[in-house]
C-alpha positions, 0 to 999 in steps of 0.5 A: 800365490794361491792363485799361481799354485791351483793353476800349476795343480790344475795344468799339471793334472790336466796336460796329460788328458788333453794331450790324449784328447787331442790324440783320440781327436785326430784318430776319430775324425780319420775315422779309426774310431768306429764303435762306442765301446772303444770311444768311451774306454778310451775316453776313460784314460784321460781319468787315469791320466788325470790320476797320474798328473795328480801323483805328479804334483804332490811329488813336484811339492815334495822334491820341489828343488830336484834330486841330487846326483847321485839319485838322478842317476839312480832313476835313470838306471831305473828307468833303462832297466824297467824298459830294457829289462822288460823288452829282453824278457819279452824278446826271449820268453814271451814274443810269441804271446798274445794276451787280451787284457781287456777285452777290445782295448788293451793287449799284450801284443809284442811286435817289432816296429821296423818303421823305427818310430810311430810317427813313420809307421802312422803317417808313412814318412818313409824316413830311412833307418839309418836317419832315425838312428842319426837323429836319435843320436842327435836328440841324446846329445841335445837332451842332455846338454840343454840339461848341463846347460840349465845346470850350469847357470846354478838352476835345479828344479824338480821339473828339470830334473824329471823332463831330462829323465824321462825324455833322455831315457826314452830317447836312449831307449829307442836308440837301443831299439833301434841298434839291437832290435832293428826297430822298436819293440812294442807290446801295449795295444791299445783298441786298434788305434796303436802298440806302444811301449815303456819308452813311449811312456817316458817321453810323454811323461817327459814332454808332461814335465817339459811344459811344467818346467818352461811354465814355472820359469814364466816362459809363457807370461807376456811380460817377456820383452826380449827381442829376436836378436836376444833369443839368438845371442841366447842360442849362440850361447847354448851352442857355445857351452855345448861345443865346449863340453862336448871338446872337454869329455 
């Protein structure tokens, strides 16, 4: 049992720095990263990341069986007003500023992404707008009837509750991006490498949450003997439930 615990303690530490590693990896060896200083401020992150999985555990220990209701949908109001509030005060006060935090690494520097997401402005996908705005619809609905879902089989966990917040948010919030700004605004510059925002946060958080979630639930153990044909009875099922609680809204 102890065991189980400092593996959870250390995986919940650790997946933010790795997924950052594993980010800064790739911009090295496409040789975005040029200088030393940027290296290693960069590298510094993962120490904050680290700090942040930390926070993240003692709360997983503390709210272990989730939230209520009621406070489920107070954070995610939160959550909407902190990046939505922030973009409409940027938009009309500030989205003309330009303030260098840190010198050479983090910024204040508002744009809009009109390429609708990071992956499309990194890598040119060139997928349409209106796609993306499809496709973030999609990804709203899904998120949140494979919450119900869970739900509806009597589970409730901390983990649940969090990756549903933050990856339903962070979704919403770039949908909204989308529909009212034309794009995603973007204010947090780091080095030269990208421009993120609040929601970007959200669904890194939210992914963070994710893996905890199908890790607790032994997802990942080797014990599972369930067959093809039973994975796609469980899908058909999921999509089952879902017609039907879409059909009753």
């Amino acid at each position: 049992m102890a065991d189980n615990k400092n593996k959870e303690k250390w995986l919940t530490i650790g997946l933010l720095p790795i997924m950052w590693l594993v980010y800064f990896a790739f911009e090295i060896f496409t040789g975005r990263v040029n200088d030393i200083y940027t290296l290693v401020m960069n590298l510094l992150l993962t120490l904050v990341f680290a700090f942040t999985g930390l926070i993240i555990y003692y709360l997983s220990k503390k709210y272990n069986k989730g939230f209520t209701n009621k406070t489920v949908i107070i954070i995610f109001l939160i959550l909407m007003l902190i990046d939505q509030g922030i973009k409409i005060i940027i938009k009309f006060f500030f989205f003309n500023n330009y303030v260098e935090i840190i010198k050479g690494f983090l910024s204040f520097d508002p744009i809009i992404n009109t390429d609708g997401s990071w992956l499309n402005a990194r890598f040119g996908l060139g997928v349409g707008f209106s796609a993306l705005i499809v496709l973030n619809i999609i990804a709203v609905i899904l998120v949140i009837e494979v919450y119900r879902y869970y739900l509806s089989k009597g589970n409730k966990s901390f983990w649940a509750d969090m990756s549903f917040l933050f990856i339903s948010t962070g979704a919403l919030c770039s949908l909204i991006d989308k529909v009212f700004y034309g794009g995603s605004l973007d204010f947090i510059g780091i080095s030269d490498l990208f421009i993120a925002d609040i929601k970007d946060i959200y669904i890194n958080l939210g992914i963070l949450f994710f893996i905890m979630l199908i890790y607790i639930g032994g997802y990942f153990k080797d014990e599972d003997n369930s067959t093809l044909k039973d994975d796609w009875n469980s899908i058909k099922k999921f999509l089952k439930f879902m017609k039907k609680d879409i059909l009753r809204k």
